[in-house]
N, C-alpha and C positions, 0 to 999 in steps of 0.2 A: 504494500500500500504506500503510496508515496504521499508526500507534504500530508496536510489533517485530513481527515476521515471527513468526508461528504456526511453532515447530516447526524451521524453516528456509527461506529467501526462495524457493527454489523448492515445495514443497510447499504453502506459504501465499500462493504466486502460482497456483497451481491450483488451491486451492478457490477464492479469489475470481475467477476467471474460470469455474470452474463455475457459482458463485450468476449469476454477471453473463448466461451466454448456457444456463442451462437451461431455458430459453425459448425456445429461440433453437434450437436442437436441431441443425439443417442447418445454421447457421454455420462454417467449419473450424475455426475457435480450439476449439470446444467438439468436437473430434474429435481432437486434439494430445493427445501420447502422455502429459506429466504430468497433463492435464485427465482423460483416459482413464483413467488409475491409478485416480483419483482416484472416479470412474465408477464403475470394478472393485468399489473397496473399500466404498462405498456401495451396490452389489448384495447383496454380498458379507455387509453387519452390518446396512445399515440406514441413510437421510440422518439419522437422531437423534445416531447413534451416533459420525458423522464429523464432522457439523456445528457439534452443542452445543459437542463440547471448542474446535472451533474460536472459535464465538462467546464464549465464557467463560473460552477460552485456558486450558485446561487441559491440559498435556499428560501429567502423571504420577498426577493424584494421582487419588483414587475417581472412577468416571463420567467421566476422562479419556481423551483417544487412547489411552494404551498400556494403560489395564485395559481397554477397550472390543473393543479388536481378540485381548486374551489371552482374550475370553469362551468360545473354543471350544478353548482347550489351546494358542495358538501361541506361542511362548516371546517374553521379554523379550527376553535376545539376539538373536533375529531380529527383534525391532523394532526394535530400536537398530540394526542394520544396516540394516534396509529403510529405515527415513530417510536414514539415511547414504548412500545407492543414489541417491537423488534428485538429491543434489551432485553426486556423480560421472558423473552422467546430462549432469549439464548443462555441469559442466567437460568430459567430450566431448564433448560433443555443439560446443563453441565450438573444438574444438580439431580438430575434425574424423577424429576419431578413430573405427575400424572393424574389428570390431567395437565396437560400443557398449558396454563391461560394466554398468553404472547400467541400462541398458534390458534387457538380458538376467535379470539378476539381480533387479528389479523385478516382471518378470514372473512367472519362476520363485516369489518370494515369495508374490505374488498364488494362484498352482495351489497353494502352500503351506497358504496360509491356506483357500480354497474346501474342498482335500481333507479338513483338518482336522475342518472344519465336514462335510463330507459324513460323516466318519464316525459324528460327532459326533449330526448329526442326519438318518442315511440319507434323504437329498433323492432326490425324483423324477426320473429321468432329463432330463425337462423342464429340470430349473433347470439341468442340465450344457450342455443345449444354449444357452440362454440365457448362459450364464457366457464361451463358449468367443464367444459376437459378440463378448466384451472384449479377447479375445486378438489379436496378432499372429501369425497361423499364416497359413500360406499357402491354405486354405479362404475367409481371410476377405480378398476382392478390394479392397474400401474401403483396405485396410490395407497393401498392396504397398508402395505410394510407400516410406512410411517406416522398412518392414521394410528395404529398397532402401538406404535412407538408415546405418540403423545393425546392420546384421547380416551378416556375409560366411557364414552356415549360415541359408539360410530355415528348415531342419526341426528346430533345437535347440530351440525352446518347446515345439514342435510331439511331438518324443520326450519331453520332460521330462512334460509333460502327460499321455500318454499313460501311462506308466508310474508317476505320482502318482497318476492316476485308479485303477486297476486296481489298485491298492495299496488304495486308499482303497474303494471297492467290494468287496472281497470279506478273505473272515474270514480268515486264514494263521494255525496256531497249528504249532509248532516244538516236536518231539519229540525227548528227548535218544535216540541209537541207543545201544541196550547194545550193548558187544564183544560175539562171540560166544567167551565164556570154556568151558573145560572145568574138571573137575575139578581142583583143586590138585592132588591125588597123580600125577594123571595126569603133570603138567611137572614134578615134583620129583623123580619115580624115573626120569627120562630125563634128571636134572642140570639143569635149568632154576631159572633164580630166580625165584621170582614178582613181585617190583619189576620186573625189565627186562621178565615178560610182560605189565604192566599198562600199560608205555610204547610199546607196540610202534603202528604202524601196523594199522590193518585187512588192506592186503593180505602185512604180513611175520606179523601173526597167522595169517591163515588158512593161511600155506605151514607156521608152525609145528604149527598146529594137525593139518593131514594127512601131517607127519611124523608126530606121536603118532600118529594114528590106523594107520596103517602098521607102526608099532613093535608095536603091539599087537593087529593083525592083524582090523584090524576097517574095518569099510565104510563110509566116512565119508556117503557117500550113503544108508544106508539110514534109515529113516524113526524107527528107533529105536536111532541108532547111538549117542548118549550113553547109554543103559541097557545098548547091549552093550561098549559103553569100560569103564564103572564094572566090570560084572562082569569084564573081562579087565584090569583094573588091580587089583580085588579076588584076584582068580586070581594076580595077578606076587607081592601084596603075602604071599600065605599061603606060597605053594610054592616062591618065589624066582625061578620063570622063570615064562615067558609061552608060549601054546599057539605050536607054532614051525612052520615051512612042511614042516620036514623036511631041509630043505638048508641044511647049516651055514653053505655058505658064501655064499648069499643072505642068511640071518640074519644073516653077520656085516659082509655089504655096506650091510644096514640102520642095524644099530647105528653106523657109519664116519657114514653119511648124516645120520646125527641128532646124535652128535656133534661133525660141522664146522658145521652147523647152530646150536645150541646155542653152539658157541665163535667163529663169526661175529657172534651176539646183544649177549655181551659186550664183545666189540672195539667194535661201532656203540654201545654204554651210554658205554663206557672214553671211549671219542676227544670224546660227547656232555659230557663232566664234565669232560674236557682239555683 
């Protein structure tokens, strides 16, 4: 290795053993898992894009390793770790340590950077398949020995991959769900606050919810049961009571029902503040 180490002495011991047996191709030095990364990341951007900063030692500044490898969105912090991955690759790897993290986490990086780029620039299935020879998975036979060597889960790259790809391949956009709210008047003339209705869970709303609807004797199932809530909360609001079953003492078993309901609500607000 001549003058300082590019980067750090294992990293800059594996590009120049790339230049030295990329010729060389069937060699096994040029099949060795930091030579390999190395590989990856040169599919991955590009030999300009790996090599230049190396030959002109640049590692930070324009047209360097780290703006080279952020060209498709992947963050600074994960460069700075992904280097850092290399040492710790190699301090286990002498210390015989297993699993390997430095070799797990390198990789995972690597599926980082590819997916990035796939979104980036939606690549042809082809280049997936091509991507995935770099990997250590269990599909790729060449590569047992030294999966053998530093991984006690052959299928962890093998998950992470799969699930960065599938990520990275299809559009996901995230819709906020409205509660499904009723009428103000509706929880106010059954004694409800509207602050503790707005905190409520989904399924402690909907039990509140078809109490109200119960109280006011309407069908929470029917297809137009909010237009008939309004007019039977409109109807409680002018006349003072509500159209009633007939049987006092089911109406008054309802109103018990919705009351401990209601004073249940406040206790789980109280004890949340306490």
């Amino acid at each position: 290795m001549i003058g300082q180490p590019f980067i750090n002495p294992v990293i800059s011991n594996a590009i120049e053993l790339y230049l030295k047996y990329k010729d060389h191709s069937d060699d096994p030095v040029f099949k060795t898992f930091p030579v390999m990364a190395i590989r990856t990341l040169i599919f991955i951007y590009g030999e300009l894009d790996i090599l230049n900063p190396y030959i002109t030692h640049n590692e930070h500044s324009m047209g360097g390793f780290d703006s080279n490898l952020m060209k498709y969105g992947f963050s600074a912090a994960a460069i700075l770790d992904f280097k850092q991955q290399f040492v710790v690759f190699e301090e286990e790897k002498q210390q015989g340590i297993r699993p390997n993290k430095g070799f797990v986490k390198i990789q995972k990086y690597l599926i980082d950077m590819f997916c990035i780029k796939q979104k980036s620039m939606r690549l042809q299935p082809e280049q997936f398949a091509l991507f995935k020879q770099y990997l250590y998975i269990p599909e790729n036979a060449d590569k047992l020995a030294e999966m053998q060597l530093y991984l006690t889960d052959m299928n962890e790259v093998q998950g992470y991959l799969n699930s960065k790809y599938f990520e990275a391949s299809h559009q996901f956009t995230l819709q906020p769900v409205a509660k499904d709210l009723l009428m103000d008047d509706a929880y106010l003339l059954l004694g409800y606050n509207l602050g503790q209705i707005s905190q409520l869970s989904d399924p402690d709303l909907r039990a509140v919810n078809e109490q109200v609807y119960r109280f006011f004797r309407v069908d929470s199932q029917m297809p137009n049961s909010k237009e008939l809530l309004m007019k039977a909360v409109n109807y409680y609001k002018r006349y003072g009571n509500r159209v009633t079953t007939g049987n006092g003492y089911v109406d008054f078993l309802l109103f018990i029902s919705v009351a401990a309901t209601a004073i249940l609500i406040v206790t789980l607000v109280a004890i949340q503040y306490f």
